[in-house]
Backbone as a printed PyTorch tensor [residue, N CA C, xyz], in Angstrom:
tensor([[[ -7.6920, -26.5500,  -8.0730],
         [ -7.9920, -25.3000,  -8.7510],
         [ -8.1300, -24.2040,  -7.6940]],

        [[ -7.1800, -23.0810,  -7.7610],
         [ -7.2340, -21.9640,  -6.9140],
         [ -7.9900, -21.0780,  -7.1110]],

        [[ -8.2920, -20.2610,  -6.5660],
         [ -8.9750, -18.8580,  -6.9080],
         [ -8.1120, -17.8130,  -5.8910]],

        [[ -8.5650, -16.4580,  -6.4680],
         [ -7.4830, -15.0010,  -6.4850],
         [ -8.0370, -14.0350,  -5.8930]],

        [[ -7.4050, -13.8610,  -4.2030],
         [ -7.8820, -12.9070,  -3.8630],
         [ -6.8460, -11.5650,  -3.8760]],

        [[ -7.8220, -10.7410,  -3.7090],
         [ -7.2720,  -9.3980,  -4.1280],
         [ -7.1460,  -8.3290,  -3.0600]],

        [[ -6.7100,  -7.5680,  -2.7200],
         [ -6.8170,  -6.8850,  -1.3570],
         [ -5.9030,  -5.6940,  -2.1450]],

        [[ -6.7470,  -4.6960,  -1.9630],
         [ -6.0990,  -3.1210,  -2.7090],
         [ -6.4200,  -2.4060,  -1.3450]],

        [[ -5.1350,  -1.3980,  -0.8730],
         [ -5.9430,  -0.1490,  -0.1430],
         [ -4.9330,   1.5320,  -0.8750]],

        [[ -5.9530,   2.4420,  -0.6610],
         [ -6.1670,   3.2700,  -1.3870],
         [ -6.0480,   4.7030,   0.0200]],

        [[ -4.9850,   5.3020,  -0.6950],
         [ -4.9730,   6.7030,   0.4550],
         [ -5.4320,   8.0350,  -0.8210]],

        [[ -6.9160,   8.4240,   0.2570],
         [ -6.9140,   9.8380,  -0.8390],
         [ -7.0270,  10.8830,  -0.2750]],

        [[ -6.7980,  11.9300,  -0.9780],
         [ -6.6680,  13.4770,  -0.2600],
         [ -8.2910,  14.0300,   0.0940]],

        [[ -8.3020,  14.9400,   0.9150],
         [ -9.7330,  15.4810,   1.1790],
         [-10.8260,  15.5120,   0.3940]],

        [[-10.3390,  16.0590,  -1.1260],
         [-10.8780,  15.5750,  -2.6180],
         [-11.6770,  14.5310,  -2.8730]],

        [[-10.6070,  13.3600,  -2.1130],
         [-11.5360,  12.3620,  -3.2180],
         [-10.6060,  11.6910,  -3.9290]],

        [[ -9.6620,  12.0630,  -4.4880],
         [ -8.8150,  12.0890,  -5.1390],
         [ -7.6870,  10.6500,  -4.9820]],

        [[ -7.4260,  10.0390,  -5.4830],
         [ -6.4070,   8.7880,  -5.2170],
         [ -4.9640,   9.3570,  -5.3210]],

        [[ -4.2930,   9.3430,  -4.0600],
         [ -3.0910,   9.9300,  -3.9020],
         [ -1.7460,   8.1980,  -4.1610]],

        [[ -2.7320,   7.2580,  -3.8000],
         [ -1.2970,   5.9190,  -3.6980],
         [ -2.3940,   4.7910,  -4.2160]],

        [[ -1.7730,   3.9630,  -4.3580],
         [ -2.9460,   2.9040,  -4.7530],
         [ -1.8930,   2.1280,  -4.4990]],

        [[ -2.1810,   0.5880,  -3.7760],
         [ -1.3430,  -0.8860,  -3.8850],
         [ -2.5990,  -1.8640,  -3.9810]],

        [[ -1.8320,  -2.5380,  -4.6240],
         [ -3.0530,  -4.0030,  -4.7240],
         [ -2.2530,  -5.4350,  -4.6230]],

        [[ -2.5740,  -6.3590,  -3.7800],
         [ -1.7670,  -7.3420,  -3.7180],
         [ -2.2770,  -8.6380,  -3.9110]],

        [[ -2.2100,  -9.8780,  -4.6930],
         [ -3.1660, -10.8180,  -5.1090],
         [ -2.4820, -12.3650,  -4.2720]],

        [[ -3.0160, -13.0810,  -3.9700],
         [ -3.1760, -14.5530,  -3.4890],
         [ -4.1030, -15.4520,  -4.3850]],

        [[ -3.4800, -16.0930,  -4.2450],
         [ -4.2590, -17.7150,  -4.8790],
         [ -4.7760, -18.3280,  -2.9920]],

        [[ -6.1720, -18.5320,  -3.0390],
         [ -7.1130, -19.4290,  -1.8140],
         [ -7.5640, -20.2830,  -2.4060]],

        [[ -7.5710, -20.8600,  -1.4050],
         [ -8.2340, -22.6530,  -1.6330],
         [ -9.8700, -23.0470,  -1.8880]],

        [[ -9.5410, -23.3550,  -3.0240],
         [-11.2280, -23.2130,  -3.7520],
         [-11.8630, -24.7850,  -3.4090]],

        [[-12.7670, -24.7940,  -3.5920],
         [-13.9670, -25.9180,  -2.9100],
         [-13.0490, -27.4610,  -2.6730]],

        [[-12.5370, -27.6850,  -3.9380],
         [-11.7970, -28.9700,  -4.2340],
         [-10.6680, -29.5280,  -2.9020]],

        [[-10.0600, -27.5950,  -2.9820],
         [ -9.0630, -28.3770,  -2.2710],
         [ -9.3870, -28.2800,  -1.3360]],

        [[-10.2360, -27.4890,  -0.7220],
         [-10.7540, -27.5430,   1.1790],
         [-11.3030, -29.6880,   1.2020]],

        [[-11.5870, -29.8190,   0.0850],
         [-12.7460, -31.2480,   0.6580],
         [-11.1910, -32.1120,   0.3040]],

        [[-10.0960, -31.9000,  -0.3860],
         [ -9.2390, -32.8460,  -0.4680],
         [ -8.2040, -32.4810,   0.5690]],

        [[ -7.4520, -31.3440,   1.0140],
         [ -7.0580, -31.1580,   2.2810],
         [ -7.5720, -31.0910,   3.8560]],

        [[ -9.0900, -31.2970,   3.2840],
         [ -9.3650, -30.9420,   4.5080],
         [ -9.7400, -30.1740,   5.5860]],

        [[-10.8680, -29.2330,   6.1610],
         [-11.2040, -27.9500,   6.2960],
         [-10.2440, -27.0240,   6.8050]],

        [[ -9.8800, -27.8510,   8.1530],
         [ -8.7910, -27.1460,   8.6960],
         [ -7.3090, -27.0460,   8.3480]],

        [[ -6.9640, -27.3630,   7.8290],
         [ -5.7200, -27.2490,   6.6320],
         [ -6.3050, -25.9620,   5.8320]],

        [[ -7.2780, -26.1240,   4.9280],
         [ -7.5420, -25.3580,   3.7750],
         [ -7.8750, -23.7560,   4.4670]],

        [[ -8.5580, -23.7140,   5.6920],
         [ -8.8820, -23.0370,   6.1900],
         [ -8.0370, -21.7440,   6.6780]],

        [[ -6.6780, -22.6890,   7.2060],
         [ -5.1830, -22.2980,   8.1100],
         [ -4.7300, -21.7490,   6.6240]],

        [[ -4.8130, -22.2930,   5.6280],
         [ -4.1730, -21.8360,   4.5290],
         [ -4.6500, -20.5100,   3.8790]],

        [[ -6.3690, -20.2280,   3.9080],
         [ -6.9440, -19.1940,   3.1480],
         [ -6.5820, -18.0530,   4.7160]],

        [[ -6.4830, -18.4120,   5.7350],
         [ -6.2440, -17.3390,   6.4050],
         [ -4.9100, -16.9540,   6.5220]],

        [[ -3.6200, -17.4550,   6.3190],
         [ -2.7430, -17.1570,   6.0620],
         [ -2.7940, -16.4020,   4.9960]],

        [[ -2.5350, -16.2500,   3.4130],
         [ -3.0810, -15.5640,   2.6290],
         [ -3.8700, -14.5410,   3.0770]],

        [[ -4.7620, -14.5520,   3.8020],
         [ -5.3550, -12.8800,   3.6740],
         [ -4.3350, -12.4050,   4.6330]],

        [[ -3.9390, -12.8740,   5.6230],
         [ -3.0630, -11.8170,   6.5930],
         [ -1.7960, -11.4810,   5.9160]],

        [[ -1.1540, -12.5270,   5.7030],
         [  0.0090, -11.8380,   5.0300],
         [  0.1240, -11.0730,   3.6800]],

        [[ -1.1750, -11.1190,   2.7530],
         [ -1.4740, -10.2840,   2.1320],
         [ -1.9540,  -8.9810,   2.2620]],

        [[ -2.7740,  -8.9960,   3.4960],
         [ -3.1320,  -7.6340,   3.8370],
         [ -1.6380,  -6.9920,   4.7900]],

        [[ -0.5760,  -7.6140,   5.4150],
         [  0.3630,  -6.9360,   5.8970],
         [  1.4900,  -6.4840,   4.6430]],

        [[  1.3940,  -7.4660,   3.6270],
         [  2.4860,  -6.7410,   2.5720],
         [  1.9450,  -5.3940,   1.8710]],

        [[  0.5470,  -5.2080,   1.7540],
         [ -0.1720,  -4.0830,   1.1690],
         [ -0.3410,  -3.1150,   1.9330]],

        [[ -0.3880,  -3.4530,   3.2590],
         [ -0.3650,  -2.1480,   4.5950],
         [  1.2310,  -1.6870,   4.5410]],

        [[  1.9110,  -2.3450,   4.7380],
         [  3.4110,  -1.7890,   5.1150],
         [  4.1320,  -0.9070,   3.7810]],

        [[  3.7540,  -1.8390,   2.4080],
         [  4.2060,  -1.2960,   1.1440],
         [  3.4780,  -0.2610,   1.0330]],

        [[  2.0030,   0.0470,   1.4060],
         [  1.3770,   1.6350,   0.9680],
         [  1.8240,   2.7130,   2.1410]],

        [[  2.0310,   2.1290,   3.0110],
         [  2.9110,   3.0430,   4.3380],
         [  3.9350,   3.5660,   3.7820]],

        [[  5.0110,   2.7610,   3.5220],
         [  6.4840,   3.1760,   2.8960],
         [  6.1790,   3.9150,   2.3040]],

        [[  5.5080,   4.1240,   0.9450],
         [  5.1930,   4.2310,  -0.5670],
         [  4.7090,   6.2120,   0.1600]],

        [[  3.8060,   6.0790,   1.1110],
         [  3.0390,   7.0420,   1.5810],
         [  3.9480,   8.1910,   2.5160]],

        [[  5.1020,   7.9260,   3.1770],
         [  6.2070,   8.3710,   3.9050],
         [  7.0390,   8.5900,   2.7800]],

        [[  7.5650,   8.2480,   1.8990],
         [  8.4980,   8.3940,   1.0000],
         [  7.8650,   9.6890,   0.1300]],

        [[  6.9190,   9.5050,   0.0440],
         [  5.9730,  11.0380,  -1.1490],
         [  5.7250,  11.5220,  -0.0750]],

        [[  5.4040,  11.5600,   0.9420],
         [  5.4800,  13.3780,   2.3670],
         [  7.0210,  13.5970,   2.2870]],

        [[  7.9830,  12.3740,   2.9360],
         [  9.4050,  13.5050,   2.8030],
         [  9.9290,  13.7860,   1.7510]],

        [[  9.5940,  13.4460,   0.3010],
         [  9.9740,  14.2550,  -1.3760],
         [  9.1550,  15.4400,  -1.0900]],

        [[  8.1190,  15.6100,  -0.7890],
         [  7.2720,  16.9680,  -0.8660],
         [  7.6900,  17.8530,   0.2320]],

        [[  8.3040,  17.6660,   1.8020],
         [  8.4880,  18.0030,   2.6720],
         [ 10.2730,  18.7620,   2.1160]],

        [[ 11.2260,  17.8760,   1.5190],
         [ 12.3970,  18.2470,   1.1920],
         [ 12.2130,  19.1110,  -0.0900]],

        [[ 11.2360,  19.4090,  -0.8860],
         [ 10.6930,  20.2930,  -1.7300],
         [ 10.4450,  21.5820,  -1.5660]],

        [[  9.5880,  21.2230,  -0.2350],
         [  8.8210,  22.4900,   0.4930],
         [ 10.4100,  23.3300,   0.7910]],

        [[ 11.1160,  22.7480,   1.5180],
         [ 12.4770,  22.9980,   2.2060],
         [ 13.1780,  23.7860,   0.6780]],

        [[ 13.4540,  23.1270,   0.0230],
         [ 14.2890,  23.3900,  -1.2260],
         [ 13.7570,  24.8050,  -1.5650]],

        [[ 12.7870,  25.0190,  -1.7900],
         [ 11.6550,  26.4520,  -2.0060],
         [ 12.1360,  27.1360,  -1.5130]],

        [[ 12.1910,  27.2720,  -0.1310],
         [ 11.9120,  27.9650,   0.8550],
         [ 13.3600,  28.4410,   0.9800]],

        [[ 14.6180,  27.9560,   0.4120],
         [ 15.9010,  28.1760,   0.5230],
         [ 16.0430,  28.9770,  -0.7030]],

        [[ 15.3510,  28.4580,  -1.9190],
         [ 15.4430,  29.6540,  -2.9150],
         [ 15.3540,  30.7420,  -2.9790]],

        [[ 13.6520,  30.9380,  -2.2090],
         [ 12.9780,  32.1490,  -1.9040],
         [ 13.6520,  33.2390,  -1.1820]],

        [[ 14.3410,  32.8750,  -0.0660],
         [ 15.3820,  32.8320,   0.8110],
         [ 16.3880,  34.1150,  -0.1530]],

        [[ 17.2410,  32.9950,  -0.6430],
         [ 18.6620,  33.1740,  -1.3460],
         [ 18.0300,  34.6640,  -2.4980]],

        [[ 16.5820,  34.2720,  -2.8390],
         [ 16.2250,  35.5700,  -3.6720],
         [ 15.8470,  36.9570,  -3.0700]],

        [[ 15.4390,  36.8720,  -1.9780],
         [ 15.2470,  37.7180,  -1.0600],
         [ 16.4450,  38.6350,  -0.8070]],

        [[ 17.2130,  37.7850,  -0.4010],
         [ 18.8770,  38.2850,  -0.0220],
         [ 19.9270,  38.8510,  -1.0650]],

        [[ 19.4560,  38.2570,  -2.1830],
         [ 19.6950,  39.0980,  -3.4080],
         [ 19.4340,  40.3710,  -3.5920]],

        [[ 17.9120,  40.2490,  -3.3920],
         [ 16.9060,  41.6350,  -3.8030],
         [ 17.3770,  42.9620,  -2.9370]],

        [[ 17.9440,  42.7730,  -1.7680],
         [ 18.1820,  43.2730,  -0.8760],
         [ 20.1090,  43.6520,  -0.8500]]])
């Protein structure tokens, strides 16, 4: 019988505010199976699980977090070419 760990990290703006959220879940080795595998087995196993759980939730909220600055950054840009093009109009 497993049990479910959970590992969420959370980027927020100055606010307060939750800008990304990831959460990533594992099954660890609950009492049974540490005493039927064995500590150090069960042990090698629940720490595997948290690391590679905490590296798929670090790298995926990274991406996730770079991908929404350069949409907002190529936005900012897009604006700024309008504003631009209206200016040059006006004129």
């Amino acid at each position: 019988m497993a049990k479910t760990m959970q590992i969420t990290v959370s980027i927020r703006d100055e606010k307060g505010e939750s800008i990304l959220t990831n959460t990533r879940e594992r099954a660890i080795p609950y009492i049974e199976e540490i005493e039927a595998k064995g500590f150090r087995t069960a042990f090698h196993d629940l720490e595997r699980a948290i690391l590679e759980s905490r590296k798929e939730v670090c790298d995926s909220t990274v991406s996730e977090y770079v991908e929404i600055m350069s949409l907002k950054k190529r936005q900012a840009r897009s604006e700024n070419r309008e504003n631009k093009l209206k200016q040059e109009d006006m004129e």
